[in-house]
Backbone atoms as SQL, in Angstrom:
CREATE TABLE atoms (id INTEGER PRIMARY KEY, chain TEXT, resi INTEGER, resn TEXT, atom TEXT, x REAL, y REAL, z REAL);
INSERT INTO atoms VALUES
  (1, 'A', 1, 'UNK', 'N', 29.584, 13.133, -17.888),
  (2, 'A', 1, 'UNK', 'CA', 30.345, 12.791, -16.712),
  (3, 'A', 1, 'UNK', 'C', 29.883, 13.605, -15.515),
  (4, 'A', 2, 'UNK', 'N', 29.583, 15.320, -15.942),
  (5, 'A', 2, 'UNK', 'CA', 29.095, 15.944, -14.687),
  (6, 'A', 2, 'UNK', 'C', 27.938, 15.105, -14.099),
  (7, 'A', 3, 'UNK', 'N', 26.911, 14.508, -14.596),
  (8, 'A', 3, 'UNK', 'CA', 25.774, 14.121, -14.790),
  (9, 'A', 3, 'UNK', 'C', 25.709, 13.067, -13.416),
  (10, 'A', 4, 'UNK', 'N', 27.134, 12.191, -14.214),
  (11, 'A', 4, 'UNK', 'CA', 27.435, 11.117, -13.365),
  (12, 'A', 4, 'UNK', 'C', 27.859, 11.010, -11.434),
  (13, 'A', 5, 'UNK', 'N', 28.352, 12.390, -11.420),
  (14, 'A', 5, 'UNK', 'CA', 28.804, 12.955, -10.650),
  (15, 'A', 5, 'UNK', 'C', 27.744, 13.323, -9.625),
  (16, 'A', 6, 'UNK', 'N', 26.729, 14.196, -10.244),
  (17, 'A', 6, 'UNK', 'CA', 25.650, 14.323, -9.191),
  (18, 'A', 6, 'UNK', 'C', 25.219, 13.197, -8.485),
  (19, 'A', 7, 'UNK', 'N', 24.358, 12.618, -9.672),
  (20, 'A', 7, 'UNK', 'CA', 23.730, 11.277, -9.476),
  (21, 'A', 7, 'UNK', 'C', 24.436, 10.814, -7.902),
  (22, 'A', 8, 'UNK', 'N', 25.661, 10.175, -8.489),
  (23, 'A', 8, 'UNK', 'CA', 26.212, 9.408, -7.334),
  (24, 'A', 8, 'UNK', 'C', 25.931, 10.559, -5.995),
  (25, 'A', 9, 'UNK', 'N', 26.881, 11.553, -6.107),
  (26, 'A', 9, 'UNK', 'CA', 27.037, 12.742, -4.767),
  (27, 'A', 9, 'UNK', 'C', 25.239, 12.275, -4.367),
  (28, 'A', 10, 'UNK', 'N', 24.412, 12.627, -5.028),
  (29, 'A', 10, 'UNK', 'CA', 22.609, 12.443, -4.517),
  (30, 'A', 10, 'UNK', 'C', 22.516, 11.129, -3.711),
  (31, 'A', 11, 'UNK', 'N', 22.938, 10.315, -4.413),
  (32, 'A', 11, 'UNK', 'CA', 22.845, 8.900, -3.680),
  (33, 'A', 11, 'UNK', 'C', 23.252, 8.901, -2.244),
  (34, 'A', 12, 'UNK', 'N', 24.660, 9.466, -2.380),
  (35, 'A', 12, 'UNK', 'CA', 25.534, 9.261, -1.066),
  (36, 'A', 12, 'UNK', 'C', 24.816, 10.096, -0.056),
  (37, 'A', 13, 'UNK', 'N', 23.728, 11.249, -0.434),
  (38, 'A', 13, 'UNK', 'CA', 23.484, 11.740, 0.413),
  (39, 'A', 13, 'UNK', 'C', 22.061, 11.210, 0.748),
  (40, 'A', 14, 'UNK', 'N', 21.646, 10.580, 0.469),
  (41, 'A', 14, 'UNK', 'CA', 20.366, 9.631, 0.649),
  (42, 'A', 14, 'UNK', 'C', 20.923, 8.371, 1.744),
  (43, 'A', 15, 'UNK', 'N', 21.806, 8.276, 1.245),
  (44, 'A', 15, 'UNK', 'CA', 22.588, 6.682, 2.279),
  (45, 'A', 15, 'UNK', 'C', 22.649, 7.249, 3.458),
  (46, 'A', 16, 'UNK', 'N', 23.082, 8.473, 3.544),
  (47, 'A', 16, 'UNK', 'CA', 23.861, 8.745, 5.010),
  (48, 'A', 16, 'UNK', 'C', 22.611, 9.408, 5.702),
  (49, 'A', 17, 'UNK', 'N', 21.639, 9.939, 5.039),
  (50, 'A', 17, 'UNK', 'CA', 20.483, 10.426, 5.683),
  (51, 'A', 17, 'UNK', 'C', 19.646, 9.338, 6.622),
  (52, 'A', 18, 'UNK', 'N', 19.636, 8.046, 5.333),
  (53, 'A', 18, 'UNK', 'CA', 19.099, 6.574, 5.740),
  (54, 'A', 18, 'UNK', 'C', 19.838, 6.340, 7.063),
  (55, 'A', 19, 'UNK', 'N', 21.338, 6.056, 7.381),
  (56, 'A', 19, 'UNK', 'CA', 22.464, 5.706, 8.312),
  (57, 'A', 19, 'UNK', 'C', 21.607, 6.719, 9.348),
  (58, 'A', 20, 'UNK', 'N', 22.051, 8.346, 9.810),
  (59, 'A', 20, 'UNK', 'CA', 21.832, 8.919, 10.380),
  (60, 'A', 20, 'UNK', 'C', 20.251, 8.432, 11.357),
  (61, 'A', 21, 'UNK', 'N', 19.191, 8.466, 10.272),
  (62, 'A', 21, 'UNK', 'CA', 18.218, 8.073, 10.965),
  (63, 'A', 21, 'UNK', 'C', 17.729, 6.842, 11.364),
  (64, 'A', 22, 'UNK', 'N', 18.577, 5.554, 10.955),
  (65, 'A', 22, 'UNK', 'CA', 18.549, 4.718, 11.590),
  (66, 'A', 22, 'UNK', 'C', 19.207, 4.464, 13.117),
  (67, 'A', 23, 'UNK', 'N', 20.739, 5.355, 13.190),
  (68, 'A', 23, 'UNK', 'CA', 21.201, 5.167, 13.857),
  (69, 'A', 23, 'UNK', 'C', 20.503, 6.307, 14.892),
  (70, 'A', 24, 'UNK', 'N', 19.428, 7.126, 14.787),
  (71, 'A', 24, 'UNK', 'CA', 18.903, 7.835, 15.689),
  (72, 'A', 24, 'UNK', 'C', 17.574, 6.731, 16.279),
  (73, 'A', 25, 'UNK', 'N', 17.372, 5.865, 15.615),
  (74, 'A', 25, 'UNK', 'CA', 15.807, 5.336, 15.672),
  (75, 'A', 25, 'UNK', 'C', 16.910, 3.727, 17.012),
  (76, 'A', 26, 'UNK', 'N', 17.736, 3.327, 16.584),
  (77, 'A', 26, 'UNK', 'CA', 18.988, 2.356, 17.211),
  (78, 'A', 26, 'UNK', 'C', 18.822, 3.285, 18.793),
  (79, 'A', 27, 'UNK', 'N', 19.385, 4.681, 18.560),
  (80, 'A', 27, 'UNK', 'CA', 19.637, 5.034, 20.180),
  (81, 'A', 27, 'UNK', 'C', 18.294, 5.547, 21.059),
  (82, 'A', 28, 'UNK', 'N', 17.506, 5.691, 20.147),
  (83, 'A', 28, 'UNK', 'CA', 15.958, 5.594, 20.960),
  (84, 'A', 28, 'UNK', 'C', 15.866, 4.284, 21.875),
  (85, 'A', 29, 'UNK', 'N', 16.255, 3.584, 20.910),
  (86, 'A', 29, 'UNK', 'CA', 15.719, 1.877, 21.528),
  (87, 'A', 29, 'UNK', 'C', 16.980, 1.622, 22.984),
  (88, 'A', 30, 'UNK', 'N', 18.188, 2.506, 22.632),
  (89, 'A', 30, 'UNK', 'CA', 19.187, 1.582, 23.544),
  (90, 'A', 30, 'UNK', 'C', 18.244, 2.527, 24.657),
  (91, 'A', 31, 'UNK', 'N', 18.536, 4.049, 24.361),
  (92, 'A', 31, 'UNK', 'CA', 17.936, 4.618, 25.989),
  (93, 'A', 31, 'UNK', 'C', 16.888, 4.000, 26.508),
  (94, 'A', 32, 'UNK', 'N', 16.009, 3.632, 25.712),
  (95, 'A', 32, 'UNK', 'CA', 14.344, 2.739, 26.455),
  (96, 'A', 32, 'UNK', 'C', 15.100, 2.130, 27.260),
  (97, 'A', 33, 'UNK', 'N', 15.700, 0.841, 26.597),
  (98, 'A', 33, 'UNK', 'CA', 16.329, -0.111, 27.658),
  (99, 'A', 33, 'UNK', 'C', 17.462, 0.209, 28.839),
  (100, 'A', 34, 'UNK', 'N', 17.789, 1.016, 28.731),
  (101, 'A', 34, 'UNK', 'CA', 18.535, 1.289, 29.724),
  (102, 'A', 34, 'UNK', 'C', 17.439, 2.248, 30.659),
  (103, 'A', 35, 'UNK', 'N', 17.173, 3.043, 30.386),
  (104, 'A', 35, 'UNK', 'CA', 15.988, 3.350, 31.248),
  (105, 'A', 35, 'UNK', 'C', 15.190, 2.129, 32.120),
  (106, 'A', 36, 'UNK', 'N', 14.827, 1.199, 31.581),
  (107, 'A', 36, 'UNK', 'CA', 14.345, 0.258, 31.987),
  (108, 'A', 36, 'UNK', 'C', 15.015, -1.061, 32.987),
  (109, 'A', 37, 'UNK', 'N', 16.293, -0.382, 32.601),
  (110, 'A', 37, 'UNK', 'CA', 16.664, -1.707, 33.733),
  (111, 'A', 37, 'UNK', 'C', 18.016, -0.718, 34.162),
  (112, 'A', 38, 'UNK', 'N', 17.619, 0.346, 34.912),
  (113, 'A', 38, 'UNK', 'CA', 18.813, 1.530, 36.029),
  (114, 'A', 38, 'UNK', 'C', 20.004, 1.852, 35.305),
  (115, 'A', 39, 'UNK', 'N', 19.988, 1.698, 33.833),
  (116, 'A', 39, 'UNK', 'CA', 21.143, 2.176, 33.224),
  (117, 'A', 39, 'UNK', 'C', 21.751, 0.794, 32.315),
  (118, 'A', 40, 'UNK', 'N', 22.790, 1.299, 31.588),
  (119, 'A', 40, 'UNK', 'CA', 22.909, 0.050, 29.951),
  (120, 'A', 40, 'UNK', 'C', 24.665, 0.148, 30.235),
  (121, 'A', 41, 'UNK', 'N', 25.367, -0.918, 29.566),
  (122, 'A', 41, 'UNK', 'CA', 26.562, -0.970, 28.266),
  (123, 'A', 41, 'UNK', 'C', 26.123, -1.749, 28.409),
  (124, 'A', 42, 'UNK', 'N', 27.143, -1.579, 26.697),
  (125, 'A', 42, 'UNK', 'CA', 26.852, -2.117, 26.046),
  (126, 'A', 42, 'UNK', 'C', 28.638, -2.932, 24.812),
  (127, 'A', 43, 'UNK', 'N', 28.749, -3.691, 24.220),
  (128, 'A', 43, 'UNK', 'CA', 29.461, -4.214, 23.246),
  (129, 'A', 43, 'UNK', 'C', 28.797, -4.511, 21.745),
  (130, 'A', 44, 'UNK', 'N', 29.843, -4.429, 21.070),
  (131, 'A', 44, 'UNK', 'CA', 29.480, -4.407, 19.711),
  (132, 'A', 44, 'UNK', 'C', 29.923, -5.458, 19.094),
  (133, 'A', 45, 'UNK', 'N', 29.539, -6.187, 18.365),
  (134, 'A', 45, 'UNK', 'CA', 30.287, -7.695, 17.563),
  (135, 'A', 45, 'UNK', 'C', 29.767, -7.463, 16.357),
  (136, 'A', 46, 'UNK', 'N', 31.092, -7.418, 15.141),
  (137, 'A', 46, 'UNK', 'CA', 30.439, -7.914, 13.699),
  (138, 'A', 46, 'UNK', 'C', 30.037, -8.616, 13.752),
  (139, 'A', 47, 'UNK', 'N', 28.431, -8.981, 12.744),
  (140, 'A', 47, 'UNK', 'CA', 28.124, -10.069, 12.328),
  (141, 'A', 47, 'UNK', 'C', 28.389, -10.368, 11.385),
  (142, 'A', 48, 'UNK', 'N', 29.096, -9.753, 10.373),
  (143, 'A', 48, 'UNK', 'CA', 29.313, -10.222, 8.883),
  (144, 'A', 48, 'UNK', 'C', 28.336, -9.528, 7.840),
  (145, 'A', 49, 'UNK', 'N', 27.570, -9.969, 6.681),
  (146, 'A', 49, 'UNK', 'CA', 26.863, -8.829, 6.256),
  (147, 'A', 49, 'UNK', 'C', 25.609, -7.802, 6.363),
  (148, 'A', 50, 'UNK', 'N', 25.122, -9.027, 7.513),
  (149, 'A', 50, 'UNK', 'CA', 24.178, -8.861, 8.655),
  (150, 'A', 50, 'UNK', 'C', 24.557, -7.333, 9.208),
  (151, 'A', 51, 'UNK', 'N', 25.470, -6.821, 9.310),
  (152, 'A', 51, 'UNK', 'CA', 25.832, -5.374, 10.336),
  (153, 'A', 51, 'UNK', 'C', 26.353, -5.606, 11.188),
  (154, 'A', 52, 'UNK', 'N', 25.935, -5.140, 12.533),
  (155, 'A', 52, 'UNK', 'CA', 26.840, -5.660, 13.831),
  (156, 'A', 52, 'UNK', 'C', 25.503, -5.315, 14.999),
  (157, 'A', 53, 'UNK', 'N', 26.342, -6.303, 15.925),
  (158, 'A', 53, 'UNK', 'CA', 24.880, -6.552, 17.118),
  (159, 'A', 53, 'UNK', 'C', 25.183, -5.444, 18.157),
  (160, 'A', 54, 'UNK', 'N', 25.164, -4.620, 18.496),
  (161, 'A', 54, 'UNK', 'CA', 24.888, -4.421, 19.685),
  (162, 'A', 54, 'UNK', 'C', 24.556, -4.922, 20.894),
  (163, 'A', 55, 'UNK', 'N', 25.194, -5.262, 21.844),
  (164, 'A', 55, 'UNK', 'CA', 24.581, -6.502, 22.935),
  (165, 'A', 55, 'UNK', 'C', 25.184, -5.182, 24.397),
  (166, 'A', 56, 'UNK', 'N', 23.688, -5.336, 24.774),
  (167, 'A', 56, 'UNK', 'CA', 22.904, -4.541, 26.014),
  (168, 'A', 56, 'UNK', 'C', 22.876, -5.281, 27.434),
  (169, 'A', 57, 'UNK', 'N', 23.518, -4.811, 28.621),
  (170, 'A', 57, 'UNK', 'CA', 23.563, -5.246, 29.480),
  (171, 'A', 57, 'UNK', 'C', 23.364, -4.097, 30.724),
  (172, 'A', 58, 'UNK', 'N', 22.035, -4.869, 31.340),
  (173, 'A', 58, 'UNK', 'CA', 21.880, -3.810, 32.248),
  (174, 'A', 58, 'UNK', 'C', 22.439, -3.655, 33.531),
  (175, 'A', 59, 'UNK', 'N', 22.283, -2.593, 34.231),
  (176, 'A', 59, 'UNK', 'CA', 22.737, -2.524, 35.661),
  (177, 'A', 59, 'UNK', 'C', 22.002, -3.528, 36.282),
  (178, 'A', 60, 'UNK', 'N', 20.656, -4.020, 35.762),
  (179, 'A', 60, 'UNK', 'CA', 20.219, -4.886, 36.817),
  (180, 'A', 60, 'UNK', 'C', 20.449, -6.579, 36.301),
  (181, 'A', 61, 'UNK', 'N', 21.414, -6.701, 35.277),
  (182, 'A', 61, 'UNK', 'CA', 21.260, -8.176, 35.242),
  (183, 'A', 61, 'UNK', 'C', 20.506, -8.436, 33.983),
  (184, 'A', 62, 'UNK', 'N', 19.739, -7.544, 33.337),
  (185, 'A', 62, 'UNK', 'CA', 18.769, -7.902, 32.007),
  (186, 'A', 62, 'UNK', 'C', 20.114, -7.761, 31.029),
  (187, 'A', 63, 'UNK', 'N', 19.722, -8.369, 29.955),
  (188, 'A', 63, 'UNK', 'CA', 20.224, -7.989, 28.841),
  (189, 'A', 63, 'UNK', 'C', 19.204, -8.375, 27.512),
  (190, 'A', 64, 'UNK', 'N', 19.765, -7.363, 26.298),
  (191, 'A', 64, 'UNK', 'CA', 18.889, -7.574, 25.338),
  (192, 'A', 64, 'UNK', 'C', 20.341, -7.156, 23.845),
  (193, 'A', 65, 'UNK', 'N', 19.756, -7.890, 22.806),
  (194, 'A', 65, 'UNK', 'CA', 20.408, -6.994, 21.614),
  (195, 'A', 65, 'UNK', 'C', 19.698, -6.428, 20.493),
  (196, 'A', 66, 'UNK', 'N', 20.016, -5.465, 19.783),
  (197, 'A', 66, 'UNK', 'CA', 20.035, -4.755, 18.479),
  (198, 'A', 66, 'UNK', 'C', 21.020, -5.149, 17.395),
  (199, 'A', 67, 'UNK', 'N', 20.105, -5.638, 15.944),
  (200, 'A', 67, 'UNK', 'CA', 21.484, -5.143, 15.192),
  (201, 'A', 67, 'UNK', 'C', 21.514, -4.032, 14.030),
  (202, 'A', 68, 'UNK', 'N', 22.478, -3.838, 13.770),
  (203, 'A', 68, 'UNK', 'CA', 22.746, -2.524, 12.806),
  (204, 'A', 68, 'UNK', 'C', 23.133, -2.559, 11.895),
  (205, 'A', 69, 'UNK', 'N', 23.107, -2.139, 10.624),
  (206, 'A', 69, 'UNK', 'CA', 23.295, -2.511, 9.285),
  (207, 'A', 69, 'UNK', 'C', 24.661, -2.378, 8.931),
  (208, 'A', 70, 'UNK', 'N', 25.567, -1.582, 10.021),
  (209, 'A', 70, 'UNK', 'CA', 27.314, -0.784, 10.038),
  (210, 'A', 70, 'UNK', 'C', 27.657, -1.370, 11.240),
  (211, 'A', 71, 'UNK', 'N', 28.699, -1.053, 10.905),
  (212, 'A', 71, 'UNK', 'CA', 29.618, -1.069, 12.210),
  (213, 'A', 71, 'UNK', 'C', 29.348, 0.643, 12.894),
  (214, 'A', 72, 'UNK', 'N', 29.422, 1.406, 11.578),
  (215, 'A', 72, 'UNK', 'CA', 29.667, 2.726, 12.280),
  (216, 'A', 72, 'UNK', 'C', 28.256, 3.350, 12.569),
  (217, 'A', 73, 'UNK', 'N', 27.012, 2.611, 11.839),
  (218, 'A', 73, 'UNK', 'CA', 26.222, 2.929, 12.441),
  (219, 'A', 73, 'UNK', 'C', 25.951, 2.674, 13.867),
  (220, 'A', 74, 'UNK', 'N', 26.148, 1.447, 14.249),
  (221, 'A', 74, 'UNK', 'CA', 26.107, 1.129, 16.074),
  (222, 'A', 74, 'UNK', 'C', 26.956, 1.861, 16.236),
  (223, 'A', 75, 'UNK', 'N', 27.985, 2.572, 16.134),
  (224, 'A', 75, 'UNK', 'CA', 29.048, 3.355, 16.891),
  (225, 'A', 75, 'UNK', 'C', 28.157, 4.711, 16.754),
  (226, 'A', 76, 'UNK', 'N', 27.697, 4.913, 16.215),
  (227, 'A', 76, 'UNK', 'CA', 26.848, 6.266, 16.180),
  (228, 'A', 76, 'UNK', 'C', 25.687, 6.155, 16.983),
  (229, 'A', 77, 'UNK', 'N', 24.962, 5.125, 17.043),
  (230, 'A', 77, 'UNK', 'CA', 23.613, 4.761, 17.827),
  (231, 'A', 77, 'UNK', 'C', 24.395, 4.566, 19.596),
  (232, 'A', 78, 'UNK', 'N', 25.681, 3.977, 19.872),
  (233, 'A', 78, 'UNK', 'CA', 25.541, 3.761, 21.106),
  (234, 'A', 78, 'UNK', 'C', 26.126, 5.309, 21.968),
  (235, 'A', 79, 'UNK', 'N', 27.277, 5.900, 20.980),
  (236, 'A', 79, 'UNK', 'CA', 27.187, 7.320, 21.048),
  (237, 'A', 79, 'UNK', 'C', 26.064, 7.903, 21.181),
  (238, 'A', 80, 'UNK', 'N', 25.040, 8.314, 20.661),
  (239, 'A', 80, 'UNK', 'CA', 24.170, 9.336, 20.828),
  (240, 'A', 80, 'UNK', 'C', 22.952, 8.407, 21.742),
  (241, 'A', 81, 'UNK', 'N', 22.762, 7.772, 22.534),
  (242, 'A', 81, 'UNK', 'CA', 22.835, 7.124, 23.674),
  (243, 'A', 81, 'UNK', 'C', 23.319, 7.077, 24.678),
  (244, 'A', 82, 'UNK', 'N', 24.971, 7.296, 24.804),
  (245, 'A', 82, 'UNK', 'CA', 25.508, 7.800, 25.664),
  (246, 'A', 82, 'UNK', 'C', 25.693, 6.508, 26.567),
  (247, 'A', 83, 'UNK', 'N', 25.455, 5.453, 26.022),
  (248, 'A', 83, 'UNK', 'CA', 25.881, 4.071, 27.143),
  (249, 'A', 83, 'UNK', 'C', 27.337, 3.664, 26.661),
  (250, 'A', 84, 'UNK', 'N', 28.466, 3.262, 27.769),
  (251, 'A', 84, 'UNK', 'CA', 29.860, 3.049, 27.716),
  (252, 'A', 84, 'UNK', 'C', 29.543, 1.459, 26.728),
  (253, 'A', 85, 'UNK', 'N', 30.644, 1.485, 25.778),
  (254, 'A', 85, 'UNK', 'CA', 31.159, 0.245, 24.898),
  (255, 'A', 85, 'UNK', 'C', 32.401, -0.119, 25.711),
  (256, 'A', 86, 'UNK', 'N', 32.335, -1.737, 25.427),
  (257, 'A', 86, 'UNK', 'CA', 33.474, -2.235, 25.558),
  (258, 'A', 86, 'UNK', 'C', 34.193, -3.340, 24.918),
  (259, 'A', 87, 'UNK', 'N', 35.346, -3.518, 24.634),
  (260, 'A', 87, 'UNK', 'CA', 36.098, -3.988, 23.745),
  (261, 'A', 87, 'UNK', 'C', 35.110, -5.244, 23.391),
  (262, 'A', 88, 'UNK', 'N', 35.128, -5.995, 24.614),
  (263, 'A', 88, 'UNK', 'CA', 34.556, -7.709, 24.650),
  (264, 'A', 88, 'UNK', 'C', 33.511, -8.137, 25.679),
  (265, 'A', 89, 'UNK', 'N', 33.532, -9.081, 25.437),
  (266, 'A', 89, 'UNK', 'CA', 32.580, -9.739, 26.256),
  (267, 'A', 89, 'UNK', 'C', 32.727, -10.577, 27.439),
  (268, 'A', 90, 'UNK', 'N', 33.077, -10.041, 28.019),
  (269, 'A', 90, 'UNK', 'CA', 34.365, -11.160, 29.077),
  (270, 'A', 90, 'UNK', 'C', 34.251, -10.390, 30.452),
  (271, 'A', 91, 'UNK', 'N', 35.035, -10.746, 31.574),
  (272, 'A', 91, 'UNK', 'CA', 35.155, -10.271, 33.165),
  (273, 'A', 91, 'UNK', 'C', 34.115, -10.223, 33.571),
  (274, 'A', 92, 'UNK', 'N', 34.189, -8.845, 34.065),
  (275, 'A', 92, 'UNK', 'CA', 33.218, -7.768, 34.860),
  (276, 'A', 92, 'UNK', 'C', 32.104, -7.737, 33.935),
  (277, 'A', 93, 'UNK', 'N', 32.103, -7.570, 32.877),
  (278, 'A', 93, 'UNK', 'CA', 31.137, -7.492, 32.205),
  (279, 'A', 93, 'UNK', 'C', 30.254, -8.736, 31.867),
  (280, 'A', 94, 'UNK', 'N', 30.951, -9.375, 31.554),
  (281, 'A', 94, 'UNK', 'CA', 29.832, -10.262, 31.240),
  (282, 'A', 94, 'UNK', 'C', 29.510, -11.212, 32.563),
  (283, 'A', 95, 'UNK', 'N', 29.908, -11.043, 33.638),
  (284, 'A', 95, 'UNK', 'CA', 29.367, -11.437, 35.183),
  (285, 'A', 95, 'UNK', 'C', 28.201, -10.572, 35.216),
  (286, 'A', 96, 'UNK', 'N', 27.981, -9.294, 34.826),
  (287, 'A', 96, 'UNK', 'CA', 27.018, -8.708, 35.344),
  (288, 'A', 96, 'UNK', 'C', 25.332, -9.307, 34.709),
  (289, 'A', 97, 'UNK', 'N', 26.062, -10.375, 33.607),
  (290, 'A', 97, 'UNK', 'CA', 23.889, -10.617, 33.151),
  (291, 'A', 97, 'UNK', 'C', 23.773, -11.731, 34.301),
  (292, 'A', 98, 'UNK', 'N', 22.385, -11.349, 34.452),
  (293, 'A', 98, 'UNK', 'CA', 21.475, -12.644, 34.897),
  (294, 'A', 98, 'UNK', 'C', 20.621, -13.107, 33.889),
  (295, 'A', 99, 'UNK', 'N', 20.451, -14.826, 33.823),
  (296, 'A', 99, 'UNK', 'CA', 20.047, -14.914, 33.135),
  (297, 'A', 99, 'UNK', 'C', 18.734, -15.876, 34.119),
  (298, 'A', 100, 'UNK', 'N', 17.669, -16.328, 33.290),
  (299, 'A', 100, 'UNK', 'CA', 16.577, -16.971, 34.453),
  (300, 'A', 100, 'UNK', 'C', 16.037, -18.202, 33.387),
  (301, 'A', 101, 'UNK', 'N', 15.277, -19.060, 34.213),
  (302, 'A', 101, 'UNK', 'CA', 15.087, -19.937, 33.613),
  (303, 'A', 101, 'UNK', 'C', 14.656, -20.211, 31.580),
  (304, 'A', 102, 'UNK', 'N', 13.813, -19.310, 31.316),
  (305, 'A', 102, 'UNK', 'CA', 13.951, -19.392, 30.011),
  (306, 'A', 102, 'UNK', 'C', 15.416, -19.574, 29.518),
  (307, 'A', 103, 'UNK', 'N', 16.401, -18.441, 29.687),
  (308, 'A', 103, 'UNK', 'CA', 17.693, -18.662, 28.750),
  (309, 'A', 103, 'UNK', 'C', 18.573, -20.131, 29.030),
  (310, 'A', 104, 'UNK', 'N', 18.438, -20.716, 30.409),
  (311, 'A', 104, 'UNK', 'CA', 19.068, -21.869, 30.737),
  (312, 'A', 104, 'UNK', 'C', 17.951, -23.694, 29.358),
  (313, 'A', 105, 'UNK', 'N', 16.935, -23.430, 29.654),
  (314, 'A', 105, 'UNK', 'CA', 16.251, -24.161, 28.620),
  (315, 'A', 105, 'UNK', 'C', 16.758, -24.085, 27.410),
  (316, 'A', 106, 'UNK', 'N', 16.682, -23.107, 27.092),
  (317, 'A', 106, 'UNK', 'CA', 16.953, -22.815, 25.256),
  (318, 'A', 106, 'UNK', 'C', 18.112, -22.881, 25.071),
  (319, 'A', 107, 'UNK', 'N', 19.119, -22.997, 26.200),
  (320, 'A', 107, 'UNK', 'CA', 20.731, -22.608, 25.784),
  (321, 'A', 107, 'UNK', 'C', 21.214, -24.537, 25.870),
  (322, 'A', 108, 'UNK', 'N', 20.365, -25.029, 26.807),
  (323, 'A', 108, 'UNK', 'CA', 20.480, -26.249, 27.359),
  (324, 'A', 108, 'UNK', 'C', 19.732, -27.568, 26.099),
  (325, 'A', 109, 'UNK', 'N', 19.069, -26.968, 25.927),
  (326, 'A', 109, 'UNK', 'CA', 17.742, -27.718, 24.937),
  (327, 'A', 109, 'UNK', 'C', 17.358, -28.951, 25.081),
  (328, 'A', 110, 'UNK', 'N', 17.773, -30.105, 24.453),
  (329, 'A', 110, 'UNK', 'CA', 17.102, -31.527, 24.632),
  (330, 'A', 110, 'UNK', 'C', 18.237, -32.048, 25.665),
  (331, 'A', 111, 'UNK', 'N', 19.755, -31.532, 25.434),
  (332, 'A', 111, 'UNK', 'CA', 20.776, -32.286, 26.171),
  (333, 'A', 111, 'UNK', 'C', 20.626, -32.069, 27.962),
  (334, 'A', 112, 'UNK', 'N', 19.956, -31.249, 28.356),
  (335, 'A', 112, 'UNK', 'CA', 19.341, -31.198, 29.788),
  (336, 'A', 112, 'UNK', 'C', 18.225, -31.112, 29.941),
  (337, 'A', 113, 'UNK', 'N', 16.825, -31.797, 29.285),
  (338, 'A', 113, 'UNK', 'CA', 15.686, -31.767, 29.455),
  (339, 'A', 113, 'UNK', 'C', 15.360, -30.667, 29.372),
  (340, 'A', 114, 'UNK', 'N', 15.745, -29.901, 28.014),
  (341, 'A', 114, 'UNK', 'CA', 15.004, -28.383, 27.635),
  (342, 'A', 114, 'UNK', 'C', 14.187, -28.908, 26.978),
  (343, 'A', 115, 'UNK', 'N', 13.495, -27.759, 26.672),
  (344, 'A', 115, 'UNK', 'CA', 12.180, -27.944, 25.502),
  (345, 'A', 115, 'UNK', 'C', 13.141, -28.506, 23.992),
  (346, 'A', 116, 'UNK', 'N', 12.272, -29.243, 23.248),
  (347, 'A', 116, 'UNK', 'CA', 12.416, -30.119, 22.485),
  (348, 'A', 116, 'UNK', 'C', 11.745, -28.948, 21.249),
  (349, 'A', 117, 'UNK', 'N', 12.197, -29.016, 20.034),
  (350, 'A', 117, 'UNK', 'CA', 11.344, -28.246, 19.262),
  (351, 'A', 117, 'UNK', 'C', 10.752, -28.679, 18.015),
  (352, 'A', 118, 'UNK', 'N', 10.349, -30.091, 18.508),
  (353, 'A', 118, 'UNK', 'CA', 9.679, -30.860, 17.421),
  (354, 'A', 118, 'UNK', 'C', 8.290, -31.148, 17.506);
């Protein structure tokens, strides 16, 4: 039973090492992007077993997402990043993306003379 005991305790500390440095390799990527477009928030959405997305919105109108294998890993990645979360996706916030002709095509597709993908 002691046996059993390690084992697992070893594991758990392999998982969280994995977590930790993913969620350090997650806030590399958010600072790039926010660097890149005058500063970031950002929101978080489960995806289900997928993890959860991170969705990036810049001061200038860009946006981009990440996803994360946790919930608490993105809560750790947008923490040690240091870009503000917010509940949803809605108001002020989500007025601030611009989006440009690519996202209107692909969002639009055949029903407004978007690209066709056949």
């Amino acid at each position: 039973m002691a046996d059993t005991q390690v084992d697992e305790s070893a594991q758990d500390a392999k998982q969280a090492a994995k977590a930790e440095r993913k969620a350090a390799k997650l806030a590399k990527q958010i600072r790039s992007f926010s660097q890149a477009h005058g500063g970031a928030e950002g929101q978080l959405a489960y995806i289900g077993q997928m993890g959860t997305r991170i969705v990036l919105v810049g001061e200038d109108g860009g946006w981009g997402d990440l996803v994360a294998p946790s919930h608490a890993v993105a809560v750790s990645a947008a923490e040690k990043s240091g870009i503000t979360l917010h509940e949803s996706f809605d108001g002020d916030f989500a007025a601030k993306v611009r989006t440009g002709p690519y996202e209107w095509t692909r969002m639009a597709g055949i029903q407004v003379g978007g690209p066709s993908d056949r």
